[in-house]
C-alpha positions in Angstrom: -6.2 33.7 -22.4 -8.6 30.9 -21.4 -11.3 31.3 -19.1 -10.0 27.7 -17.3 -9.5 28.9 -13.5 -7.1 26.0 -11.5 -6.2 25.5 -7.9 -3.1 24.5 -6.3 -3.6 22.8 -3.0 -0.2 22.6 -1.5 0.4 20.2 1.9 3.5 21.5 2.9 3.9 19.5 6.6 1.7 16.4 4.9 4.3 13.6 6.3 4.8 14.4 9.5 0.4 15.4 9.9 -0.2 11.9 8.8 2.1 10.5 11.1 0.7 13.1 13.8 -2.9 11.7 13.0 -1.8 7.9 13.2 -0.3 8.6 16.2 -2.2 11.2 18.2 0.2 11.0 21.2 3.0 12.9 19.3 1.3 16.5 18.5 2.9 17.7 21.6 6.4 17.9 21.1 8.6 18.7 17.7 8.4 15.9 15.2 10.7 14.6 12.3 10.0 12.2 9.0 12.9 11.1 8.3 14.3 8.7 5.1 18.1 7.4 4.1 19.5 9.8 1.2 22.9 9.1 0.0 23.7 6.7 3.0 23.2 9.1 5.2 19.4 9.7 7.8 17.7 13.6 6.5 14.1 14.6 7.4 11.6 14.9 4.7 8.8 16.2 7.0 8.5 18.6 9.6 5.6 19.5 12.2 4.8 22.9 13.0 6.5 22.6 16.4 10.2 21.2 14.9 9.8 24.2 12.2 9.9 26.7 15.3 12.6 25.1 16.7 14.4 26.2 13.6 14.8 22.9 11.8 14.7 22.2 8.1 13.5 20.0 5.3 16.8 18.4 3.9 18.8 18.5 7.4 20.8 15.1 8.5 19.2 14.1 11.9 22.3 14.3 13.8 22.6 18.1 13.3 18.5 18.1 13.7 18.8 16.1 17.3 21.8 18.9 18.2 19.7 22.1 17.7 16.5 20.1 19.2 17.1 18.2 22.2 13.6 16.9 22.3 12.4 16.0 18.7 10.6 12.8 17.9 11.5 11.3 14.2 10.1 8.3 12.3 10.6 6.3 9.5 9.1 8.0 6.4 6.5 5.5 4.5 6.5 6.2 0.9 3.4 3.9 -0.1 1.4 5.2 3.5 2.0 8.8 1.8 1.0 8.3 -1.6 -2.2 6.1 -0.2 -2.8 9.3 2.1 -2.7 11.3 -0.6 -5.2 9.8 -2.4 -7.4 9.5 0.1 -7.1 13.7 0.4 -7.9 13.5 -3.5 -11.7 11.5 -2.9 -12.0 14.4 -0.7 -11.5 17.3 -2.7 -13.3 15.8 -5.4 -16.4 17.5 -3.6 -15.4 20.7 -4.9 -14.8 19.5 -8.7 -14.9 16.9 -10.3 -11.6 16.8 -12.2 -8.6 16.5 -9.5 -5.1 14.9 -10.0 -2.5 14.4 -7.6 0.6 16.3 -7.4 3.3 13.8 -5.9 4.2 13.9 -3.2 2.4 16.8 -1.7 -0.2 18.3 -3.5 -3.3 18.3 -5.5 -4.4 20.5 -8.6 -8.2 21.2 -9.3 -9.7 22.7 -12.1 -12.3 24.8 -10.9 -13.7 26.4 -14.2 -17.3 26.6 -13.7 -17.6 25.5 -9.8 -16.3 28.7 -7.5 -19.6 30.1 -6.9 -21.3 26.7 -5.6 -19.1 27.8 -2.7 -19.7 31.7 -2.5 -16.6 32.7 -5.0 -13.3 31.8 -5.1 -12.2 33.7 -1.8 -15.2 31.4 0.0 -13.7 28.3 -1.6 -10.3 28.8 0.2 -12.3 29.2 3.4 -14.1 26.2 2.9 -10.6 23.9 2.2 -9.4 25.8 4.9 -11.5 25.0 7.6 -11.8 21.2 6.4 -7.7 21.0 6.4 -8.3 22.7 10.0 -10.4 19.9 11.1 -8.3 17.2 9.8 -5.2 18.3 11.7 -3.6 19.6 8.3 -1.7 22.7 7.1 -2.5 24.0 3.9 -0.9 26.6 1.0 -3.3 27.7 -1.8 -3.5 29.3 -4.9 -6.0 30.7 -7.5 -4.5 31.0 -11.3 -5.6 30.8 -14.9 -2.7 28.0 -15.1 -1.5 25.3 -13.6 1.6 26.5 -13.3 0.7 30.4 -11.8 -1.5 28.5 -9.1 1.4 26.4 -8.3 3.5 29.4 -7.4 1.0 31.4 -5.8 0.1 28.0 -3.3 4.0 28.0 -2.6 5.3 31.3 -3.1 2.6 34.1 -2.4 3.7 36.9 -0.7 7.4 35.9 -1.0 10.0 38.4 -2.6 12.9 37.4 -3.8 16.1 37.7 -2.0 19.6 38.2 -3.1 21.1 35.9 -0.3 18.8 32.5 -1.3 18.6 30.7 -4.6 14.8 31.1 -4.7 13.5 27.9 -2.6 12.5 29.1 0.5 9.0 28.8 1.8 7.6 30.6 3.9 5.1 29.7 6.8 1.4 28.8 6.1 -1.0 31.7 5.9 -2.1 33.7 8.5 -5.5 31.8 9.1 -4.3 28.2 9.0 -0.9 29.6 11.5 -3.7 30.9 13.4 -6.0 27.7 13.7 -3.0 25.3 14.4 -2.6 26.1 17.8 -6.1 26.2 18.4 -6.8 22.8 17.2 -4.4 21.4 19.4 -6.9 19.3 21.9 -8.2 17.5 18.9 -5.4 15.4 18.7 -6.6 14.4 21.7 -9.8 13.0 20.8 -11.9 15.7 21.3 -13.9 17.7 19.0 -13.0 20.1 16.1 -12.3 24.2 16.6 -15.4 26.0 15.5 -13.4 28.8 14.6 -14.5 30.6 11.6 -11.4 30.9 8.9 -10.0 35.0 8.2 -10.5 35.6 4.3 -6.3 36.2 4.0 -6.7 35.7 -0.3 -4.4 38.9 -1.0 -1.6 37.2 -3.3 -3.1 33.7 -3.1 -6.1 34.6 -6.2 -4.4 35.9 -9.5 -7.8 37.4 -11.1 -8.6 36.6 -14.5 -5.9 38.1 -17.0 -3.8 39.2 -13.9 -0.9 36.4 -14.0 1.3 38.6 -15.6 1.5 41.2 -12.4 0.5 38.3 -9.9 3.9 36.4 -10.7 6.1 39.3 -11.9 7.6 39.7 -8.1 7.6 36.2 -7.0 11.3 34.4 -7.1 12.0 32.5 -10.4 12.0 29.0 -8.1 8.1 29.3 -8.3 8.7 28.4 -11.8 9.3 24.8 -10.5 13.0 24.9 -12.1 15.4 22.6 -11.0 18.2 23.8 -8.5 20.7 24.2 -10.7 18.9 26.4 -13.5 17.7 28.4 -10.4 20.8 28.9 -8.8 22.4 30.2 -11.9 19.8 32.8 -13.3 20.2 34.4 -9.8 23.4 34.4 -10.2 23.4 36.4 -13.0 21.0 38.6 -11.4 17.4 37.2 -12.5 15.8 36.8 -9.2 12.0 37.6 -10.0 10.1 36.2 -12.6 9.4 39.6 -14.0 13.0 39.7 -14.6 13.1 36.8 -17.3 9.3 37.5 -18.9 10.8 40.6 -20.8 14.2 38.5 -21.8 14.2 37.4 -25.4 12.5 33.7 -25.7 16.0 32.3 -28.1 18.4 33.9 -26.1 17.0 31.9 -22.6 16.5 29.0 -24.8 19.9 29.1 -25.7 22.0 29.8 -22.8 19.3 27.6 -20.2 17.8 25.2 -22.3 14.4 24.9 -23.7 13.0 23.9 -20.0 13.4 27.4 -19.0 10.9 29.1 -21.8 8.6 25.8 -22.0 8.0 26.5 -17.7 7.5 30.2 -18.4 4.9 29.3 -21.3 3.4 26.9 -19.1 2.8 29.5 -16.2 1.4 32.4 -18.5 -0.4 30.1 -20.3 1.0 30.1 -23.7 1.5 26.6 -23.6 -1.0 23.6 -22.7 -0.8 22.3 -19.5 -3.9 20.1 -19.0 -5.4 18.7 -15.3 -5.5 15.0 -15.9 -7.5 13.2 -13.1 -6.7 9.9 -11.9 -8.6 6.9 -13.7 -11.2 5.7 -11.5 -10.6 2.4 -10.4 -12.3 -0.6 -12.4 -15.6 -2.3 -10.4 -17.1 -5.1 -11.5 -20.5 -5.7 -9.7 -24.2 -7.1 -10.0 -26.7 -8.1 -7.4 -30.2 -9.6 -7.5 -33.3 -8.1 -5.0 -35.4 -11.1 -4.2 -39.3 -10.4 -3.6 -39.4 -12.8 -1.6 -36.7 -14.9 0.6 -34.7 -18.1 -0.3 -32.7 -20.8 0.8 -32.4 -23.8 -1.1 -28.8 -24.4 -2.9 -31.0 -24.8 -6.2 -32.2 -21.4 -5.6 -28.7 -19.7 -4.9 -27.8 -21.4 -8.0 -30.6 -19.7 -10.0 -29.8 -16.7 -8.9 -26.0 -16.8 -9.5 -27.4 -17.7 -13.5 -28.8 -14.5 -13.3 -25.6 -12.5 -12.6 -22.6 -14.3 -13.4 -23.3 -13.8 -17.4 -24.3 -9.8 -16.6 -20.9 -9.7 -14.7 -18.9 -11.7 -17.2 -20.0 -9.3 -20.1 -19.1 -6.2 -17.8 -15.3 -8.0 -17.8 -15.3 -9.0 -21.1 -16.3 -5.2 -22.5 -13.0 -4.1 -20.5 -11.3 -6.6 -22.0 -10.1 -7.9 -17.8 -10.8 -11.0 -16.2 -12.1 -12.1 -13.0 -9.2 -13.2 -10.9 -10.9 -13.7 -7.4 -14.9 -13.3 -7.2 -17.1 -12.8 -4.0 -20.5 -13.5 -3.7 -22.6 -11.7 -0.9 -25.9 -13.5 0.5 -27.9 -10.8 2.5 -30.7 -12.2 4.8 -33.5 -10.6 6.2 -32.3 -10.5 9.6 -29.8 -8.0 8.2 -26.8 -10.6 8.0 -24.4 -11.3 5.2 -22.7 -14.7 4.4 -19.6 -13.8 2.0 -17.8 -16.5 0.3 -14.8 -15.5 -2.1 -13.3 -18.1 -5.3 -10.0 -17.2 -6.8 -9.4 -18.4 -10.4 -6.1 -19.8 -11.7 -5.7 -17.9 -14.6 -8.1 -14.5 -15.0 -11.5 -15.2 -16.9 -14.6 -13.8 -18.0 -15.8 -17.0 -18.9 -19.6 -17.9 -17.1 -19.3 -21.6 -17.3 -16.1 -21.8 -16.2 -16.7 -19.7 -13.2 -20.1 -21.0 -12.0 -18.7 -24.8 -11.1 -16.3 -22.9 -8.6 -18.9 -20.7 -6.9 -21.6 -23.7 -7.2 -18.5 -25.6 -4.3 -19.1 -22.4 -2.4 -22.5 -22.3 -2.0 -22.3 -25.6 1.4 -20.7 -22.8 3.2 -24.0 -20.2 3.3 -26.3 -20.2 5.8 -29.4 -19.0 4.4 -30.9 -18.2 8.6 -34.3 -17.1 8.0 -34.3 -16.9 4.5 -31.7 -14.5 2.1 -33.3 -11.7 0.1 -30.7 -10.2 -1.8 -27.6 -11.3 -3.9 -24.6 -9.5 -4.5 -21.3 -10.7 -7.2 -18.2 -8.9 -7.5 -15.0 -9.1 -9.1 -12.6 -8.2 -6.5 -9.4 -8.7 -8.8 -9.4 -8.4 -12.3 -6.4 -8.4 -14.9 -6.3 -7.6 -18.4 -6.8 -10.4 -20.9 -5.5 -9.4 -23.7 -6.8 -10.9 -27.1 -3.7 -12.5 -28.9 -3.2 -14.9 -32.2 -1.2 -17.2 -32.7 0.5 -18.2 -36.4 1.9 -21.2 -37.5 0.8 -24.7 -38.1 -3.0 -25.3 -37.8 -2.8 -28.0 -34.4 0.4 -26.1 -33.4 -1.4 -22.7 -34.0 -5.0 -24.0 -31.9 -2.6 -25.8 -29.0 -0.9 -22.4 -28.4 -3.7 -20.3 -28.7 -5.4 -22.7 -25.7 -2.5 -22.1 -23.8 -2.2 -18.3 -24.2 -6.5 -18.0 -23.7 -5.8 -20.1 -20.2 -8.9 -22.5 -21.5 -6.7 -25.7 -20.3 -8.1 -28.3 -18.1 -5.3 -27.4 -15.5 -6.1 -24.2 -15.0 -9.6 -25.6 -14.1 -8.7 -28.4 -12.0 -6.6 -25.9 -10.1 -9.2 -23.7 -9.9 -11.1 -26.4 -8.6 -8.6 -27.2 -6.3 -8.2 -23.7 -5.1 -11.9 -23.4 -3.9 -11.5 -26.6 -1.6 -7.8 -26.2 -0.1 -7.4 -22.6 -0.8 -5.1 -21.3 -3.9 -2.3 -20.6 -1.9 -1.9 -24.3 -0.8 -1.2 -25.3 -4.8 2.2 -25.0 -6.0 4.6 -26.1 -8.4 7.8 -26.5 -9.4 10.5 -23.8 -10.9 14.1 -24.3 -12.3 16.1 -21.6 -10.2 20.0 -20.2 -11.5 22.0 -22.3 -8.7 24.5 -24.9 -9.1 23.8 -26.0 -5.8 21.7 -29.5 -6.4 18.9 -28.6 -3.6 18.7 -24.9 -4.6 18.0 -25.2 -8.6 14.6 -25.6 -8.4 11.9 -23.2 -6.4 8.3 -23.7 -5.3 6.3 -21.1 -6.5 2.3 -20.9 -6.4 0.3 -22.4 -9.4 -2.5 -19.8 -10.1 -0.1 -16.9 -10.0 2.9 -18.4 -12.2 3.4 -20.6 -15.7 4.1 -24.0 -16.2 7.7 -24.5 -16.2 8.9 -25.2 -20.3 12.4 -26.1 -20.2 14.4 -27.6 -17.8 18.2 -27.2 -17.8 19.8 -29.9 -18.2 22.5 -30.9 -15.4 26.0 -32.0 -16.6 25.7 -35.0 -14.9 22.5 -37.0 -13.4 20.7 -35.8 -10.3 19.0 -38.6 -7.7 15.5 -38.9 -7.9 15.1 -38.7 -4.2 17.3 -35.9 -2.3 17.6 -35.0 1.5 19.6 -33.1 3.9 23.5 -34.6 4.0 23.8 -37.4 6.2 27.1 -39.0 8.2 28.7 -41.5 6.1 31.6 -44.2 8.1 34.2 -44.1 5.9 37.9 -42.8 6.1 38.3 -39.3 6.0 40.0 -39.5 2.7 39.2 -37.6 -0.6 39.3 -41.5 -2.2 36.0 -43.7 -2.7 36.1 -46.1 -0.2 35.3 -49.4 -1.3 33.5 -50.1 2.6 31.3 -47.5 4.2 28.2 -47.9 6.7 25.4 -45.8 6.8 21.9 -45.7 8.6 23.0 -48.7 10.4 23.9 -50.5 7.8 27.6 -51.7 6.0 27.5 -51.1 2.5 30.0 -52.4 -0.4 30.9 -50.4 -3.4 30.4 -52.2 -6.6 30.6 -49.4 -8.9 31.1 -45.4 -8.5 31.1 -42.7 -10.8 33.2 -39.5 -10.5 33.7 -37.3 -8.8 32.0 -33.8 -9.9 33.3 -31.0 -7.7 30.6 -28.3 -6.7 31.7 -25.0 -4.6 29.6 -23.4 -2.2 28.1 -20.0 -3.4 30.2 -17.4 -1.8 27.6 -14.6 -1.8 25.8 -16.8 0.2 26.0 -18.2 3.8 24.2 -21.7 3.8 24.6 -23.3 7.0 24.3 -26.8 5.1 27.0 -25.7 2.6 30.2 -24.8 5.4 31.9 -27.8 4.8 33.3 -26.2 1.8 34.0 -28.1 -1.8 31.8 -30.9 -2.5 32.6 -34.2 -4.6 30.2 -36.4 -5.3 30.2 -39.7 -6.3 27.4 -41.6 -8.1 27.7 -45.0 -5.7 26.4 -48.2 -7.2 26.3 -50.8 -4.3 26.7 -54.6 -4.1 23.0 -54.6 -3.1 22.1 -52.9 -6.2 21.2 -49.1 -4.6 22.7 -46.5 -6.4 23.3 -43.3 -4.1 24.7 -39.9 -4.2 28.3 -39.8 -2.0 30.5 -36.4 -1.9 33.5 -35.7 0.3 33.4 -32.5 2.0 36.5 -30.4 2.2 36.2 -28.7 5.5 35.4 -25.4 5.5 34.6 -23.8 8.5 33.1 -27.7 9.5 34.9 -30.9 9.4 35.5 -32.7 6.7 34.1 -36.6 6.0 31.3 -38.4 3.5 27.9 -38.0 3.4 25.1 -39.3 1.7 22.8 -37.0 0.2 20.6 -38.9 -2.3 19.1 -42.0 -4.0 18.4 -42.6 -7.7 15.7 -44.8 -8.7 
């Protein structure tokens, strides 16, 4: 056995707490998160309140609203949840540095080597406790030589098993947070935190070194973290308690429950690995300059931006990323800040092709009384990856330009981009649609590819197109040889067709309920060459229309 000791930090109430906190009105009254499972509304979070009232994780809302006249629900927020949770991860990092997130509700420490900073192990769970106290959270933990034992002793400590239940019931928080959370009440109300000092209750949450054996023997085989099915059938058979399946022959549970089964109980009395991996920090790309004395001149800036941008363009390119929007930070004396931000087109670590974009920047500083530090940082970055092309030599160089984004277009819209804004530069797509005003899109040029090949149309397309306009004409399917339009009478020297284009039926365009289209390349007596179709009907009437000119 190892001497790694881990903690489980279990959250058992953490969607409906963070809703709670967001909304500080709603700690008074029972409280469901609820999300759409199966086409059907079930909670996913419950507040202490709606738990007394004898509701349930899993539980349609119709039946929940039945049994609780009075209960609150909202609309669960996956990404506010996982964002919450990592917030709650920077903050345990105080107590270790190595931390990973358990999704969707808890976090695993490894706390070899850091206990007594907090006066043991049993002082530690105070600590978290209180803190969870004071930021209006409930709170499970457990103390284990594995990953997996402190998992079941956060969820399942104290717990025996039960005939009647398939092993996933939890019970209520412990004693001391049960007995804070009605205490804390008033500071959902803006007011300040309980300073209550947290009961040591550690018996069953602390498995002592060596001890995971007995500490798991009489918990239910659910704390195993086995799926449903697997759970439901060992009890079943009569294996309720872990202790039941540690002295059952590893081949024979292998064999009859898959290898799932033995690689869980490996895991939780540590014969197997189970490492704590902690989130990758997130990548920051940052220089500044400190100025002994204050400046202001543009020519000054830009000497100072000489300074960093090469610093900060090595930083990228030893990551192998690429600055994809960059803001610069001019701090004067009088303790303001002017902030200006560049985007690039395509993500670069390239100093000279950077500086021209920040040197357009620099009009909009006001240097006040004079500006004493500088500050650069990469607020985006992407990988660039490093890539060769093979072929023939020009072909091979012309591709590898492309690929590298070193292209005078991805400059001038770079250049662009600091004047108008990149959002404001956009180009052209083709799009899958038959319909002639729908197969192309607009999509914006620093975020998307040139456009290589086009598909080309069965018949021509007019160079100018607008919305379909009224055509005099009889309301025939046959090319007249007379029409008027815009005001004027037109003669028909020549026409072309007809191609016959259907509405998309999975779609309801408002321009397209005339129903079947043919159009008609027109060539006039006055030498214009328009775009005629007859429409059909539909759910509108039908007639001609005009709908574009060719050049």
């Amino acid at each position: 056995m190892s001497n790694r000791r881990i903690l489980s930090i279990w959250f058992p109430r953490l969607g409906a707490e963070r809703v709670m906190r967001a909304a500080r009105g709603l700690a008074d009254g029972p409280l469901a998160v609820v999300a759409e499972q199966s086409n059907m509304q079930v909670i996913t979070a419950l507040n202490a309140q709606a738990e007394m009232a004898g509701l349930r994780v899993g539980q349609p809302v119709r039946d929940a609203h039945a049994m609780c006249a009075g209960l609150v629900t909202r609309t669960r927020s996956a990404a506010a949840e996982t964002a919450f949770l990592t917030a709650l991860r920077r903050w345990a990092g105080k107590f270790s540095p190595w931390v990973a997130e358990e999704p969707p509700d808890g976090l695993v420490i490894d706390l070899t080597g850091c206990a007594h900073l907090f006066g043991g192990e049993a002082g530690l769970l105070s600590v978290i406790e209180t803190d969870c106290a004071d930021m209006g959270l409930s709170v499970r933990l457990g103390i284990a030589d594995t990953l997996g034992a402190a998992w079941a002793l956060a969820r399942y400590a104290g717990q025996a098993a039960q005939a009647d239940r398939s092993g996933d019931a939890i019970d209520q928080e412990a004693r001391a947070t049960r007995s804070r959370a009605v205490k804390r009440r008033h500071w959902t109300r803006g007011g300040t935190a309980p300073q209550i000092q947290p009961v040591p209750d550690t018996v069953g949450r602390i498995a002592e070194t060596g001890q995971t054996y007995g500490a798991l023997s009489d918990l239910p085989i659910a704390a195993l973290r086995l799926d449903g099915a697997t759970a439901a059938q060992l009890s079943r058979l009569g294996l309720r308690r872990i202790g039941d399946l540690l002295g059952q022959p590893r081949a024979g549970l292998a064999r009859r429950f898959g290898r799932g089964l033995v690689m869980r109980l490996d895991q939780a009395m540590g014969s197997a690995p189970e490492p704590v991996s902690p989130a990758r920090p997130p990548h920051r790309f940052a220089v500044r300059l400190t100025l002994p004395d204050p400046i202001g001149l543009k020519e000054d800036l830009l000497a100072g931006i000489d300074r960093m941008l090469p610093r900060l363009c090595r930083m990228l390119e030893g990551k192998g990323r690429g600055a994809r929007t960059l803001r610069l930070e001019a701090h004067r004396t009088d303790q303001a800040a002017e902030v200006v931000d560049v985007g690039l087109a395509r993500p670069s670590f390239d100093a000279h092709r950077i500086r021209p974009l920040l040197e357009m920047k620099l009009d909009q500083i006001d240097a006040g009384f004079g500006i004493d530090m500088l500050r650069l940082e990469a607020l985006q970055s992407e990988p660039v990856h490093a890539r060769t092309a093979v072929g023939h030599l020009q072909a091979g160089a012309a591709v590898q330009q492309r690929l590298a984004g070193n292209t005078a277009v991805d400059d001038l819209i770079g250049r662009l981009g600091a004047r108008v804004g990149m959002e404001a530069i956009t180009r052209r797509h083709p799009a899958s649609s038959h319909i002639p005003e729908k197969t192309a899109q607009t999509l914006a040029a620093a975020w998307s590819d040139p456009a290589r090949d086009w598909p080309a149309p069965a018949n021509p397309r007019p160079l100018l197109m607008w919305r379909p306009e009224p055509v005099h004409a009889p309301d025939v399917p046959a090319l007249p040889a007379r029409f008027r339009w815009r005001g004027r009478d037109w003669a028909l020297a020549q026409g072309t067709g007809p191609e016959r284009i259907a509405p998309e039926w999975w779609l309801d365009d408002p321009d397209w309920r005339s129903g079947v289209r043919d159009y008609w390349t027109v060539v006039t007596e006055q030498g214009d060459r328009l775009w005629l179709f007859y429409g059909h009907g539909g759910a509108m009437s039908s007639g001609w229309f005009c709908q574009g000119s060719f050049a």
